[in-house]
C-alpha positions, 0 to 999 in steps of 0.5 A: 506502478504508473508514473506520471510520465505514462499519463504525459505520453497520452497528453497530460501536462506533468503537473496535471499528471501530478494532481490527477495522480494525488487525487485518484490515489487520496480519494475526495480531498481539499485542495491543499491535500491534493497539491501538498500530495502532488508537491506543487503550490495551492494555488497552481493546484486549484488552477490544474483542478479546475482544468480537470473538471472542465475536461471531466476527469475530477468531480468538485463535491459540493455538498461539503462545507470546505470545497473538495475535488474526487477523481471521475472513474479512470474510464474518463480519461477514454473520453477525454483522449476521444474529446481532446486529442487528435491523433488519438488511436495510438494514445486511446491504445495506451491509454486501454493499457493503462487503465487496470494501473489507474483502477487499482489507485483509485480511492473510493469508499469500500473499493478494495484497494491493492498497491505494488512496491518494488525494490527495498526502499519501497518495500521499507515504505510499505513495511513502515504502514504496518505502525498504523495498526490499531489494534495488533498485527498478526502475521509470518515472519522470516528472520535470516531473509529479512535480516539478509535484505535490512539489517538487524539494525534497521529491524530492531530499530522499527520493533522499538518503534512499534513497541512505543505505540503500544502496538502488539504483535502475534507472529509464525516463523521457522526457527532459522537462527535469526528469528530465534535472535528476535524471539529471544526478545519476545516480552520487551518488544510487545511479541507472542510468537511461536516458532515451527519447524523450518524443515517443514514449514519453512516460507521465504514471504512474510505477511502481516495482517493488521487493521483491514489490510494484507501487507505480503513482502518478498524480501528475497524477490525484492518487492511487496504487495499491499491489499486493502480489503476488510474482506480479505483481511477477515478471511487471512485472520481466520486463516492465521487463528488456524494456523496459531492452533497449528502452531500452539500444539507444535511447541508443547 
């Protein structure tokens, strides 16, 4: 996922690096969402701002009653090398590279979106999205690989979590004897589950689909990805329906 630090070899300040990273991914935002986002003071924030739509990487929405600011297509910053930067061919080069990393941050209406987390910690990050689910999350889920990669504890701790948002949950896994454990536990934690066997449909990923976002982790692999798109989402829902009939006519 690109850093801040990208940007500031092509010539960016770390701060303007810091909002103009916040303002991709947070789409049109206040001034104090963006500098909260970007952890610097509002009024370093509004001064960084208005720098950038002076070298036409941010865009001030007029039309609001409170002023917000959305970031230009990640193609400016092509320009903005062309216009600013002497010795550009090299950082016009790396900045070429980096653009499919600024595109897939970059928040606009009804643009799918897909995020890349690597490492337990972000996985758990991405993970914890999941308890933003409006209505239920449906998905495949691994006992013994999860358990493995977070502990029992940490697991039971975010069902219990979930549970409290009244947040149900339908789940395929194959009967390791760790998803049995959490199975076993189904109707107090909120899950319908049904349980496949493992010498046939055994998987190493879980998926969670949930509101219009696709959330796949490896915890063996270590990372996960995150899609965004009410169209993928749709067609995933539909998958897993098929894939619970499957399932149903297994377990009677």
């Amino acid at each position: 996922m690109i850093n801040k630090n990208q940007l500031k070899n092509l010539g960016f300040g770390e701060k303007e690096a810091s909002v103009y990273l916040a303002l991709l991914e947070l789409g049109p935002s206040t001034t104090s969402e963006i500098s909260r986002f970007a952890k610097i003071n509002r009024t370093t924030g509004y001064d960084i701002l208005e720098s950038l739509v002076n070298d036409g990487l941010v865009n001030p929405l007029g039309e609001t009653k409170i002023q917000k600011f959305v970031a230009e297509n990640p193609d400016k910053v092509i320009v903005y090398l062309e216009n600013k930067i002497k010795d550009g061919e090299k950082k016009l080069k790396q900045a070429y590279n980096l653009l499919p990393e600024l595109f897939s941050i970059y928040n606009i209406d009804e643009k799918p979106k897909v995020k890349y987390y690597e490492g337990i910690e972000r996985i758990l990050e991405a993970f914890e999205d999941t308890l933003t689910a409006k209505v239920e999350i449906i998905g495949y889920a691994v006992g013994t690989d999860a358990f493995k990669a977070v502990g029992e504890e940490y697991l039971r701790n975010y069902f219990k979590r979930r549970v409290g948002k009244n947040i149900k949950v339908r789940v395929i896994a194959p009967d390791d004897p760790d998803t049995l454990k959490v199975t076993a536990k189904d109707k107090e934690e909120l899950r319908e589950s049904y349980v496949v066997p493992k010498d046939k449909f055994y998987f190493t990923t879980e998926t969670n689909i949930y509101n219009n976002k696709v959330l796949i982790m490896s915890w063996k692999e270590k990372f996960a990805v995150l899609i965004e798109s009410k169209e993928i989402a749709d067609a995933q829902k539909k998958v897993f329906e098929l894939a619970w009939l499957g399932a149903k006519s297994l377990n009677k």
